[in-house]
C-alpha positions as CSV (number, residue, x, y, z in Angstrom):
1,X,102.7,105.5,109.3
2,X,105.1,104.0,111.8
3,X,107.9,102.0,110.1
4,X,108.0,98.4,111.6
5,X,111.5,96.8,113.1
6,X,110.8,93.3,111.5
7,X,108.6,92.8,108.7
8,X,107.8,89.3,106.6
9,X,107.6,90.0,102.9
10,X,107.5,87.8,99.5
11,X,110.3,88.2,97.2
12,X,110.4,85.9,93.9
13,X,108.7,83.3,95.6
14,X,109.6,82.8,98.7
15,X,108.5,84.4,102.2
16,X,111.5,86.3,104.0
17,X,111.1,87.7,107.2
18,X,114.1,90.1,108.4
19,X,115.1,93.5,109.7
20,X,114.2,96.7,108.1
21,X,117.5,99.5,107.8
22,X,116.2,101.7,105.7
23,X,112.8,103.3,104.8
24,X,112.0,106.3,102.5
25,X,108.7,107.6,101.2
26,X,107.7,106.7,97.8
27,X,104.4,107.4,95.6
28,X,100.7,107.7,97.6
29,X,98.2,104.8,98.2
30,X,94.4,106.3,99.4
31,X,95.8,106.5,102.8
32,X,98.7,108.6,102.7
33,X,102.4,107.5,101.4
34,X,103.8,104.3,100.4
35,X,107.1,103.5,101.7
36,X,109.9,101.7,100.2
37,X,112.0,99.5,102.5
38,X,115.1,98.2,102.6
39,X,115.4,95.0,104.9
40,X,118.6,93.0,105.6
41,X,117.6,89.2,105.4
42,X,120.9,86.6,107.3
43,X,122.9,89.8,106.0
44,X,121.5,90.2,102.9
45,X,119.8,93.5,101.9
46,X,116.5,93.2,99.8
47,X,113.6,95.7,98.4
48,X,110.1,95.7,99.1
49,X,107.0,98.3,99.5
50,X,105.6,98.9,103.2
51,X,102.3,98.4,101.5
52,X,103.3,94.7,100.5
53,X,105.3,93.6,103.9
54,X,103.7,92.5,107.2
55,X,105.2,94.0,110.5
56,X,106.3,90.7,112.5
């Protein structure tokens, strides 16, 4: 899998789109690894999984 720059994720309830500066691998889906991704929002750093954000 080839980490996207930008991705658009939901956290809480709202959509957030920002910059991801960090990725490592975490558990497996069916097609390979899941990754979990740190991405910086107006300088603000927040969690999601690869498999729940949206390269943008």
């Amino acid at each position: 899998m080839t980490i996207p720059e930008r991705v658009r994720f939901t956290f809480g309830d709202r959509d957030m789109v920002g910059r991801v500066v960090d990725a490592e691998p975490t558990g497996t889906l069916p097609g390979g690894p899941d990754w979990r991704l740190r991405v910086d929002v107006d300088g603000i750093t927040y969690p999601t999984l690869a498999s729940e954000a949206e390269a943008v």
